[in-house]
C-alpha positions in Angstrom: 148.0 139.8 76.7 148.6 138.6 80.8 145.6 140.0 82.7 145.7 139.6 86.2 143.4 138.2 88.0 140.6 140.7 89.2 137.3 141.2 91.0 134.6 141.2 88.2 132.9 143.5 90.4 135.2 145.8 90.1 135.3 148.0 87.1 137.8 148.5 84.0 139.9 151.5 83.6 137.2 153.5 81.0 133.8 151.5 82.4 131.3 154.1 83.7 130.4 153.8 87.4 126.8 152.6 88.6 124.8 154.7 90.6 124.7 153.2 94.1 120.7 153.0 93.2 121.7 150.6 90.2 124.5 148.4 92.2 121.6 147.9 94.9 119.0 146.9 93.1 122.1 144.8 90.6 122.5 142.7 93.7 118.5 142.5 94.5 118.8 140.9 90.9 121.6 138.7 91.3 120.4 137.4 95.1 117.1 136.5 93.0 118.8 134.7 90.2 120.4 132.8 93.2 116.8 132.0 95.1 115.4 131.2 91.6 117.8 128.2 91.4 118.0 127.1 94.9 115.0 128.1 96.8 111.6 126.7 97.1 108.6 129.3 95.9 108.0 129.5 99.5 111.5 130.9 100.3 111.5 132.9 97.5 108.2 134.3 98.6 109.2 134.8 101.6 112.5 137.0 100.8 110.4 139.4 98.3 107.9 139.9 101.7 110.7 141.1 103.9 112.9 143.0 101.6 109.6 144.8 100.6 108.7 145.1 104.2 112.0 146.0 105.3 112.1 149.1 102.5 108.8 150.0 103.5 109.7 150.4 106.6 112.8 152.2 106.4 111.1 154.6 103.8 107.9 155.2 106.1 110.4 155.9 109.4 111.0 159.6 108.6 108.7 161.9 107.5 109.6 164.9 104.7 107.2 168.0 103.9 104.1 166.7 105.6 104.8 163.0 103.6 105.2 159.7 105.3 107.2 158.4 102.2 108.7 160.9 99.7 108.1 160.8 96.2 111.7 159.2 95.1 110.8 156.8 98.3 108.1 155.7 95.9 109.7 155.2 93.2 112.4 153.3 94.8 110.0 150.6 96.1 108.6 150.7 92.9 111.4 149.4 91.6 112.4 147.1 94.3 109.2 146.0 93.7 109.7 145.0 90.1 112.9 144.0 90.7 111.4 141.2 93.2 109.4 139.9 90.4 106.2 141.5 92.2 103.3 143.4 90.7 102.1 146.0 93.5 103.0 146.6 97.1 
């Protein structure tokens, strides 16, 4: 059967959607995968430190019921955190 060419990103009729939380930190995967194979340690430690940075950041700028960083802020670095191949923040 013809299938036309399509963007793999892009999902088939009947695929569930990601959550925009999953498809963020699928592409935090995929640029590691990348770095893994074309960056030096350095570089590669150098990309977890500002995207951890960067989240930390952006988490920290606005306060919510008395909190710098809200609980699901946590828990998303947490993640991003694993996701960079790192063990704490």
């Amino acid at each position: 059967m013809y299938e036309p060419h399509r963007n793999p990103a892009s999902p088939r009729l009947g695929d569930q959607p990601k959550s925009p939380t999953e498809n963020g930190l699928g592409h935090l995967r995929d640029a590691m995968a990348l770095l893994e194979s074309k960056a030096t340690a350095e570089e590669r430690d150098d990309y977890r430190h500002f995207v951890l940075t960067l989240v930390s950041k952006v988490a920290a700028a606005h306060t919510e019921h008395g909190q710098t960083v809200s609980p699901a802020e946590a828990e998303a670095i947490q993640r991003i955190t694993a996701v960079l191949g790192m063990t704490g923040s």
